[in-house]
LUMGUTOR-617859 format. One record per residue (C-alpha): residue number from 0; x, y, z. Coordinates in steps of 0.25 Angstrom, whole numbers, m for minus. Each point is the difference from the previous one (the first is absolute). Example, Ala and Ser with C-alpha at 12.3 -4.5 7.8 and 13.67 -1.06 7.14 Angstrom:
REM LUMGUTOR-617859
<r><num>0</num><c1>49</c1><c2>m18</c2><c3>31</c3></r>
<r><num>1</num><c1>6</c1><c2>14</c2><c3>m2</c3></r>
***
This chain:
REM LUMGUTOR-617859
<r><num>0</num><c1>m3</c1><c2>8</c2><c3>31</c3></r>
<r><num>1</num><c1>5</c1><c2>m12</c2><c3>6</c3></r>
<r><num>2</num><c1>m5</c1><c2>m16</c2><c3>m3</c3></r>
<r><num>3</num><c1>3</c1><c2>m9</c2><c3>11</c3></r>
<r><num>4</num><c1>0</c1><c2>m14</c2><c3>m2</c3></r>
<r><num>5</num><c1>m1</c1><c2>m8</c2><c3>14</c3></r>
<r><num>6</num><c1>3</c1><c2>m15</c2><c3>m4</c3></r>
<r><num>7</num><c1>m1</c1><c2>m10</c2><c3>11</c3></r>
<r><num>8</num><c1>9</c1><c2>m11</c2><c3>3</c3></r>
<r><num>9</num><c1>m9</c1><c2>m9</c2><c3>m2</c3></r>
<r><num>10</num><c1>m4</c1><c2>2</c2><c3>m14</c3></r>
<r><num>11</num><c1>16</c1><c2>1</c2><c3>m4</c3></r>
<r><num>12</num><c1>2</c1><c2>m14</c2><c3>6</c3></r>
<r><num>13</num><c1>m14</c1><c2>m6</c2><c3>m6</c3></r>
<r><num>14</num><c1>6</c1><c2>7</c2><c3>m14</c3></r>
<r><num>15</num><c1>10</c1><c2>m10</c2><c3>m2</c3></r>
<r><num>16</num><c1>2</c1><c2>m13</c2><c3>8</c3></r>
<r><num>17</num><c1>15</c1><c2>4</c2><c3>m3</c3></r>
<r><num>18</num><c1>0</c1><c2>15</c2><c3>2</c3></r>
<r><num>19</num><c1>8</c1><c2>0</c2><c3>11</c3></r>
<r><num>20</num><c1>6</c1><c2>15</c2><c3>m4</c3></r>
<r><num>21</num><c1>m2</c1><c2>13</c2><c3>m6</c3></r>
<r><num>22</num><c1>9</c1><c2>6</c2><c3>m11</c3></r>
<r><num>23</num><c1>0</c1><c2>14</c2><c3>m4</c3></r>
<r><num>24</num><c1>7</c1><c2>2</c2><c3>m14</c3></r>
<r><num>25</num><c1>2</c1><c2>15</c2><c3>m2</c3></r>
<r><num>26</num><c1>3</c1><c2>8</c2><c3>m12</c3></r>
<r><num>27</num><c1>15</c1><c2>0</c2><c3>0</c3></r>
<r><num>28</num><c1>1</c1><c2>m14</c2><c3>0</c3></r>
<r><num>29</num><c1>2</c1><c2>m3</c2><c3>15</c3></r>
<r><num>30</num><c1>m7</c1><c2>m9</c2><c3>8</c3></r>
<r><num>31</num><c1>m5</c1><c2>m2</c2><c3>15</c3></r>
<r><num>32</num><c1>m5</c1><c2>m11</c2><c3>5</c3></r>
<r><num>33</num><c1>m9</c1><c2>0</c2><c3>14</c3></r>
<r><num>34</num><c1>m4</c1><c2>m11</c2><c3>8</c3></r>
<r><num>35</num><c1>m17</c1><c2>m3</c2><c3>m1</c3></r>
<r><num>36</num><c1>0</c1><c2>2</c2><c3>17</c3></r>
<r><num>37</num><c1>7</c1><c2>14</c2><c3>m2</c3></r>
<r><num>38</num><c1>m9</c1><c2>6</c2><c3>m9</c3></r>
<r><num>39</num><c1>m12</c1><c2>6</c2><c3>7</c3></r>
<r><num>40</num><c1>m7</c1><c2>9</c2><c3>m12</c3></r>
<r><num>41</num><c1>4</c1><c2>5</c2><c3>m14</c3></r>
<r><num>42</num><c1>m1</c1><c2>14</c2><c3>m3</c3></r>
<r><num>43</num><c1>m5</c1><c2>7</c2><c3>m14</c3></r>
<r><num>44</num><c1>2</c1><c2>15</c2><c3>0</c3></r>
<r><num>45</num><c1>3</c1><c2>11</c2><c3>m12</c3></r>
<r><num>46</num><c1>16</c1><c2>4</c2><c3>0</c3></r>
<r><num>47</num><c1>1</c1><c2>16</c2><c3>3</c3></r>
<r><num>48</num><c1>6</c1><c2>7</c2><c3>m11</c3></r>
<r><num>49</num><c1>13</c1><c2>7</c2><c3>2</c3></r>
<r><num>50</num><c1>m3</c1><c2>14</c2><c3>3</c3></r>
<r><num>51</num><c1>8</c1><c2>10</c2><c3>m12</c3></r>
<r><num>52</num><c1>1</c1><c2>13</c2><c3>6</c3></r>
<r><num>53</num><c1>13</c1><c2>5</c2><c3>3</c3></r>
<r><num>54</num><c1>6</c1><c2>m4</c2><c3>13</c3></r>
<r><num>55</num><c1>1</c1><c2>13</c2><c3>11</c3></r>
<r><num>56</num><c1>14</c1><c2>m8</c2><c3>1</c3></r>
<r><num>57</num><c1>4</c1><c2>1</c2><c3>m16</c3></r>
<r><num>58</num><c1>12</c1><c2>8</c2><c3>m3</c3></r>
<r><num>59</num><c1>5</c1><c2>8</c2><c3>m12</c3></r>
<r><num>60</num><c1>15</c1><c2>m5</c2><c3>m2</c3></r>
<r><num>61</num><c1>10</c1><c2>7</c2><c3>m8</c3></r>
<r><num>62</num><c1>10</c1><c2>m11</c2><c3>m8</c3></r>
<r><num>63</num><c1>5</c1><c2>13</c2><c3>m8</c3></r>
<r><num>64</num><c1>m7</c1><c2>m3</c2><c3>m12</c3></r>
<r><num>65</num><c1>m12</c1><c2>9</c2><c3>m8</c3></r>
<r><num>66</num><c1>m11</c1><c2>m3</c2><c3>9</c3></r>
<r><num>67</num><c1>m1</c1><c2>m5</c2><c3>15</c3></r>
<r><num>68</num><c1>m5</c1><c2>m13</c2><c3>3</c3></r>
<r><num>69</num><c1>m10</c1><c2>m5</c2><c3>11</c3></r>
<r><num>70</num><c1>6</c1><c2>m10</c2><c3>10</c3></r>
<r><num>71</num><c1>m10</c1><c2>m8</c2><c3>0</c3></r>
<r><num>72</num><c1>m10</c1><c2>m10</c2><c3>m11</c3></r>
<r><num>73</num><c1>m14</c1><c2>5</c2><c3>m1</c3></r>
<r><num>74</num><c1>m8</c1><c2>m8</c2><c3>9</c3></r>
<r><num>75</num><c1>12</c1><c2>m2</c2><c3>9</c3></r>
<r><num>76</num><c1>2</c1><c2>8</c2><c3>13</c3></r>
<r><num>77</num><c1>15</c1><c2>m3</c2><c3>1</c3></r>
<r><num>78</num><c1>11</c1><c2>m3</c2><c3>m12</c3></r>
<r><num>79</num><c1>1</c1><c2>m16</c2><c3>2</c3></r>
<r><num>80</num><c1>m15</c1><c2>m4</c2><c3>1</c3></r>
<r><num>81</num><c1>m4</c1><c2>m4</c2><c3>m14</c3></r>
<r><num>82</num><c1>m13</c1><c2>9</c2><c3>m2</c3></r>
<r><num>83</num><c1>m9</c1><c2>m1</c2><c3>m10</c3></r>
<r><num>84</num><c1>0</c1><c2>m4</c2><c3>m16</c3></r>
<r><num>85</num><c1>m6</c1><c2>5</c2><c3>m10</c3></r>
<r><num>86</num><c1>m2</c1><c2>1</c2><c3>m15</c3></r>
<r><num>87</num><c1>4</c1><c2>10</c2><c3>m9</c3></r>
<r><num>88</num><c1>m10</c1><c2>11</c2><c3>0</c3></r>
<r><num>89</num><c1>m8</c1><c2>m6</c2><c3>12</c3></r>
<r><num>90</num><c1>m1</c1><c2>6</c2><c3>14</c3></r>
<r><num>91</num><c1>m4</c1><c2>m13</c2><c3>6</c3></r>
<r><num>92</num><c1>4</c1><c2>m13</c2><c3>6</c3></r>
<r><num>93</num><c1>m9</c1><c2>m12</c2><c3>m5</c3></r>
<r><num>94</num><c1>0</c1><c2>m15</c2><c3>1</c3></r>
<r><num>95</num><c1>1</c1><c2>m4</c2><c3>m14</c3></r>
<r><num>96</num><c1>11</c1><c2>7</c2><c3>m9</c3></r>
<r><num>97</num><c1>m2</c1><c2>m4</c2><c3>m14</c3></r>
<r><num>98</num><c1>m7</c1><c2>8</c2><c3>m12</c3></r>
<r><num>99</num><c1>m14</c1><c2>m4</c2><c3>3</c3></r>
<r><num>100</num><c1>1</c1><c2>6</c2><c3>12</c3></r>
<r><num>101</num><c1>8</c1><c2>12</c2><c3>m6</c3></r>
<r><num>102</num><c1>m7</c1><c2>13</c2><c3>m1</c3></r>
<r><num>103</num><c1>5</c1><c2>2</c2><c3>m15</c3></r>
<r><num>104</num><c1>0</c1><c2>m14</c2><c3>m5</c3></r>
<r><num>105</num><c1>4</c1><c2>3</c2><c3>m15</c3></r>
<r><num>106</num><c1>8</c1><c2>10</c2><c3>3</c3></r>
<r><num>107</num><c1>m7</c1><c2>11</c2><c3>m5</c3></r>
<r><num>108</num><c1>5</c1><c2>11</c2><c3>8</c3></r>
<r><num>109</num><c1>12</c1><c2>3</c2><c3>m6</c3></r>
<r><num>110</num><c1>7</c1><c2>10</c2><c3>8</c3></r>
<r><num>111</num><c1>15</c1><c2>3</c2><c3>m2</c3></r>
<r><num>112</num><c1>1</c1><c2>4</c2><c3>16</c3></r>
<r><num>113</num><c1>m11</c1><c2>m1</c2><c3>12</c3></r>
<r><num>114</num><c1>9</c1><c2>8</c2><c3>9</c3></r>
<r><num>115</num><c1>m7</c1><c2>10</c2><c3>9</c3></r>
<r><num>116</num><c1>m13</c1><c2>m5</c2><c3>m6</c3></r>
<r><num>117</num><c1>m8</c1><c2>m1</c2><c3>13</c3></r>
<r><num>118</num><c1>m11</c1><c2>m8</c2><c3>m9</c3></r>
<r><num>119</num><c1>11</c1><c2>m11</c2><c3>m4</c3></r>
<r><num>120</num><c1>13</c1><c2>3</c2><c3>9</c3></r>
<r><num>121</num><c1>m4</c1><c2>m5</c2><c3>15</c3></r>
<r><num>122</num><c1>14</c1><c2>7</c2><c3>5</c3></r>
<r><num>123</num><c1>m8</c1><c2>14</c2><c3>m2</c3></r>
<r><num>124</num><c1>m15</c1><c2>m7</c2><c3>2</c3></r>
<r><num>125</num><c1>3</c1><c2>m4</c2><c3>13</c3></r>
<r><num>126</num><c1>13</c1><c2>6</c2><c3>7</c3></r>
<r><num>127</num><c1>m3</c1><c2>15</c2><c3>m7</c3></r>
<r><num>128</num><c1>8</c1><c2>12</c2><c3>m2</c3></r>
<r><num>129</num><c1>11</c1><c2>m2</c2><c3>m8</c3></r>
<r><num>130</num><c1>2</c1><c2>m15</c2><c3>2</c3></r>
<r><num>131</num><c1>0</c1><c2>m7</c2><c3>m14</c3></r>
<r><num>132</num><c1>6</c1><c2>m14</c2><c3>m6</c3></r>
<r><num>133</num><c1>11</c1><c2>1</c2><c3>m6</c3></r>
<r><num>134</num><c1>3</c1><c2>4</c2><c3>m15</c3></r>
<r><num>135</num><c1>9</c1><c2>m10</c2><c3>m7</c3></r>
<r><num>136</num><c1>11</c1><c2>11</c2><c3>0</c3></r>
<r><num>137</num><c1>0</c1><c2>3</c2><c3>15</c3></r>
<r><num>138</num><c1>m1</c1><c2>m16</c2><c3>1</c3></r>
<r><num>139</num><c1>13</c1><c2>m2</c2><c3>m11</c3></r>
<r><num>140</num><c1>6</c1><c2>9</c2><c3>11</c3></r>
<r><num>141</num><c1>m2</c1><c2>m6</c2><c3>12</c3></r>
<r><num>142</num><c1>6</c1><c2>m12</c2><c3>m9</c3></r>
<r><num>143</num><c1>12</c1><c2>5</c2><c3>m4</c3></r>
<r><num>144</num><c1>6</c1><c2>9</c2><c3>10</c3></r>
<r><num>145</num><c1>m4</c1><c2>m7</c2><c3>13</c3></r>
<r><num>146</num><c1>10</c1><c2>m11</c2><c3>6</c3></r>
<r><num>147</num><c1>m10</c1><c2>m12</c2><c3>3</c3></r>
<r><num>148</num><c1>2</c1><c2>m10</c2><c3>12</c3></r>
<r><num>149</num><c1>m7</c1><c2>m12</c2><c3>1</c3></r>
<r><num>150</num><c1>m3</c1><c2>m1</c2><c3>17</c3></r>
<r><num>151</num><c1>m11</c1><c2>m4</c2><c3>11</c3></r>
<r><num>152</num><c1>m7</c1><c2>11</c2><c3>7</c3></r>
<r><num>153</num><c1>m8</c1><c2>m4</c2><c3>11</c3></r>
<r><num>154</num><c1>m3</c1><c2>m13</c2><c3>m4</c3></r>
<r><num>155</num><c1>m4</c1><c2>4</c2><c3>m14</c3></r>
<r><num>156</num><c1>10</c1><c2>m3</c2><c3>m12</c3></r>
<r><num>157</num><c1>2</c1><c2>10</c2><c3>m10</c3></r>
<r><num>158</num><c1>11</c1><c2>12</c2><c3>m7</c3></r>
<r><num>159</num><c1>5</c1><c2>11</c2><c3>7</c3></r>
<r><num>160</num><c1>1</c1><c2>10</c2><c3>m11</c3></r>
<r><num>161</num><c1>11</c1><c2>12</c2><c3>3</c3></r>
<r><num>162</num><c1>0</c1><c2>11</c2><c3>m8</c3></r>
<r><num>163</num><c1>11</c1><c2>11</c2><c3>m2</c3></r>
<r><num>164</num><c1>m3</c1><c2>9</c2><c3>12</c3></r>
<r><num>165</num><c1>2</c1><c2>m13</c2><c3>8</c3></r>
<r><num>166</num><c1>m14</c1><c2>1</c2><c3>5</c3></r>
<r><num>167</num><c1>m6</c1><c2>m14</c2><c3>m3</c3></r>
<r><num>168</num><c1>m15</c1><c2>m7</c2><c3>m1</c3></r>
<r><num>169</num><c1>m4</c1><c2>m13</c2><c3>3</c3></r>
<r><num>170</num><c1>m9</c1><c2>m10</c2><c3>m13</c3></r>
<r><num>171</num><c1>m5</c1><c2>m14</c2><c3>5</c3></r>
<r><num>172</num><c1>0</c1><c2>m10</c2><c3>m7</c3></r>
<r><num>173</num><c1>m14</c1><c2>0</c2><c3>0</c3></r>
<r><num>174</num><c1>m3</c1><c2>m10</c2><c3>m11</c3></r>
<r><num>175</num><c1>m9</c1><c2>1</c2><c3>m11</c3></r>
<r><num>176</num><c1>m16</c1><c2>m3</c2><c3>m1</c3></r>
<r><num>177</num><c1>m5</c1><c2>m9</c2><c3>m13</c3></r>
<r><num>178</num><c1>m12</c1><c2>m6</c2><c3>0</c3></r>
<r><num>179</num><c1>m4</c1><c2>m4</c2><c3>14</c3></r>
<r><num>180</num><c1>15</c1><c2>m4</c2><c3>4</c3></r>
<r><num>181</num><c1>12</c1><c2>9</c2><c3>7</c3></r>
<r><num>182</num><c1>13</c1><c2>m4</c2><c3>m8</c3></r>
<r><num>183</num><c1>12</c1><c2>3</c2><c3>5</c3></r>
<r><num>184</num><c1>0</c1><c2>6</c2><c3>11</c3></r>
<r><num>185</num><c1>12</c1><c2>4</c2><c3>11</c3></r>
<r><num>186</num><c1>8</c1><c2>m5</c2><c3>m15</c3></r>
<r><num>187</num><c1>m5</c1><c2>11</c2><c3>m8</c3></r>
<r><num>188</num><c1>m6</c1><c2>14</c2><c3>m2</c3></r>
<r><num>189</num><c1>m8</c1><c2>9</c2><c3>m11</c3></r>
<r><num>190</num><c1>m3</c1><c2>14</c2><c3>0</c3></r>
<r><num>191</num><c1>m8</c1><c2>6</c2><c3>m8</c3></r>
<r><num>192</num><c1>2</c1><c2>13</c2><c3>m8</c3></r>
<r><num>193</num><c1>m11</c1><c2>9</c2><c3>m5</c3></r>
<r><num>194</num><c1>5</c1><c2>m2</c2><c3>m14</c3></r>
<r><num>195</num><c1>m5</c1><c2>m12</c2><c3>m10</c3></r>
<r><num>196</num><c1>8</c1><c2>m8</c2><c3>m9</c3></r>
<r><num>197</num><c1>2</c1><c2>8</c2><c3>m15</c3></r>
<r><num>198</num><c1>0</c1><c2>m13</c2><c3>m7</c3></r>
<r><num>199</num><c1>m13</c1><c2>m7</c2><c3>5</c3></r>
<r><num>200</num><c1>m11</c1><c2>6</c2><c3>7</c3></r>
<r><num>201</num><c1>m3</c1><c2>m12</c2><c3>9</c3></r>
<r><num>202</num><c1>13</c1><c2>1</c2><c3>6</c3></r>
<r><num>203</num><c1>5</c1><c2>12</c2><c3>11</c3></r>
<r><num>204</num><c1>13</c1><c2>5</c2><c3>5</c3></r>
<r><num>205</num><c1>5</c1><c2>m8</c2><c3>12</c3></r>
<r><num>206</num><c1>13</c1><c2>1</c2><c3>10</c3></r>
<r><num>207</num><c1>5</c1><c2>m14</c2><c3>3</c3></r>
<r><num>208</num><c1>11</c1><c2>m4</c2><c3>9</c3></r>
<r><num>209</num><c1>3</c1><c2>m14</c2><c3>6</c3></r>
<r><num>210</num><c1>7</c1><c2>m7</c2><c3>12</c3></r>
<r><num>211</num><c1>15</c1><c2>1</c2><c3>m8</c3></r>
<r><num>212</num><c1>m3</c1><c2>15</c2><c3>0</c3></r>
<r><num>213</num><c1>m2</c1><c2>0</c2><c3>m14</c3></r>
<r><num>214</num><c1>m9</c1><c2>12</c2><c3>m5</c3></r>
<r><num>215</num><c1>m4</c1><c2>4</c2><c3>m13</c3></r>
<r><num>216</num><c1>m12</c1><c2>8</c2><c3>m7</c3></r>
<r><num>217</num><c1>m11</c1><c2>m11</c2><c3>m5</c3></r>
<r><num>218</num><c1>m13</c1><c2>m4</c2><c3>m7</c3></r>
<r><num>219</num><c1>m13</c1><c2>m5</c2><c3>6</c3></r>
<r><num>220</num><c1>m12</c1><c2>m3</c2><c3>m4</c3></r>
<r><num>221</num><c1>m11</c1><c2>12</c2><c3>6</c3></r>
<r><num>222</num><c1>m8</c1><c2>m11</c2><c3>7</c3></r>
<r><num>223</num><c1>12</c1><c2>m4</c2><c3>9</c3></r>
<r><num>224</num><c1>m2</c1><c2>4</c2><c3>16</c3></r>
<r><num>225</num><c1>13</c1><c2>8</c2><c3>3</c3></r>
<r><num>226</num><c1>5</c1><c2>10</c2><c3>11</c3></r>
<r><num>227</num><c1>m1</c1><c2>14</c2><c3>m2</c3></r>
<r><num>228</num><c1>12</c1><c2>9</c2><c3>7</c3></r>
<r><num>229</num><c1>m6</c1><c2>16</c2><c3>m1</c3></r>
<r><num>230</num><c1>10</c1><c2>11</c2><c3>m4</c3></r>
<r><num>231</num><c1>m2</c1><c2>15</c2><c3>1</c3></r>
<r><num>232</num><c1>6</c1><c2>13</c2><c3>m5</c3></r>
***
């Protein structure tokens, strides 16, 4: 449901004897700034979510490892766009990633793997089949024995990962989610596996890579928003 919100010339000037512009500062820091006499109305509307099903484009790709790996993000419907970010064990997008909004917010659930568990893995929720995130294993893999090339693909920074069969997929560097606030992006990409972290219950399994090409298994706290790449048998 939309909410429009008509403001008329007049009222903007009568605002503010030295309101002679409008600025727009948006959540990544940038700003626009329009002139009072171009601004006709402003616009209030709720922001569709990003729909999850698998794309009829997806593909399986084999790098020659133990499972094949889809070519796009979930969310995405082509390997550079970013797609969507989510929490460990949450099949959804939100606007707010911290624990309060966490659907386990002490860590209750202490499941070793969510892998294949349509009720906490949103790889086989939504995509189906035998699509799955990634176990810490099959993600060590794609780690160690892929050759990893930082490059720009249609606009959209990330790694080129090449795996021994010389089959290859694409990762944006799609950033991560804290909070309210995108960090990182088009400089850095996470990945979640379906595997939490042995040592801490509030912390899961992550692939992280950055713009040297740098790549290694890592920690995150659960209540990060990340990407998720699906694999299947």
């Amino acid at each position: 449901m939309k909410l429009r919100i008509f403001l008329s010339l007049f009222a903007m000037v009568c605002a503010s004897a030295f309101a002679q512009n409008v600025t727009i500062f948006q959540s990544d820091g940038t700003r626009v700034d329009y002139k009072e006499g171009d601004v006709v109305s402003i616009e209030f509307y709720d922001v569709e979510r990003v729909p999850l099903q698998a794309p009829d484009n997806v593909e399986t790709v084999d790098l020659g490892l133990s499972v094949k790996w889809a070519s796009c993000n979930v969310g995405a419907t082509a390997p550079e766009e970013t797609g969507a970010y989510f929490a460990w064990a949450e099949k959804a997008e939100k606007g707010d990633y911290n624990w309060n909004t966490y659907f386990d917010t002490n860590c209750e659930q202490t499941l070793t793997s969510i892998c294949g568990m349509p009720d906490y893995d949103v790889a086989t929720a939504e995509w189906g089949g035998d699509w799955r995130l990634p176990t810490l294993g099959e993600m060590q893999e794609l780690c160690d024995r892929c050759t990893w090339t930082w490059t720009e693909q249609n606009g959209h920074k990330g790694c080129i990962v090449t795996g021994p069969s010389g089959a290859s997929i694409f990762l944006p560097a799609a950033g991560t989610r804290q909070g309210t606030e995108l960090y990182l992006a088009e400089n850095y990409g996470s990945f979640l596996t379906g595997t939490r972290d042995d040592g801490n219950h509030f912390y899961a399994r992550s692939l992280v890579f950055f713009s040297t090409s740098e790549h290694w298994i890592d920690t995150n706290l659960r209540d990060y928003g990340q990407s998720v790449r699906a694999v299947c048998k």
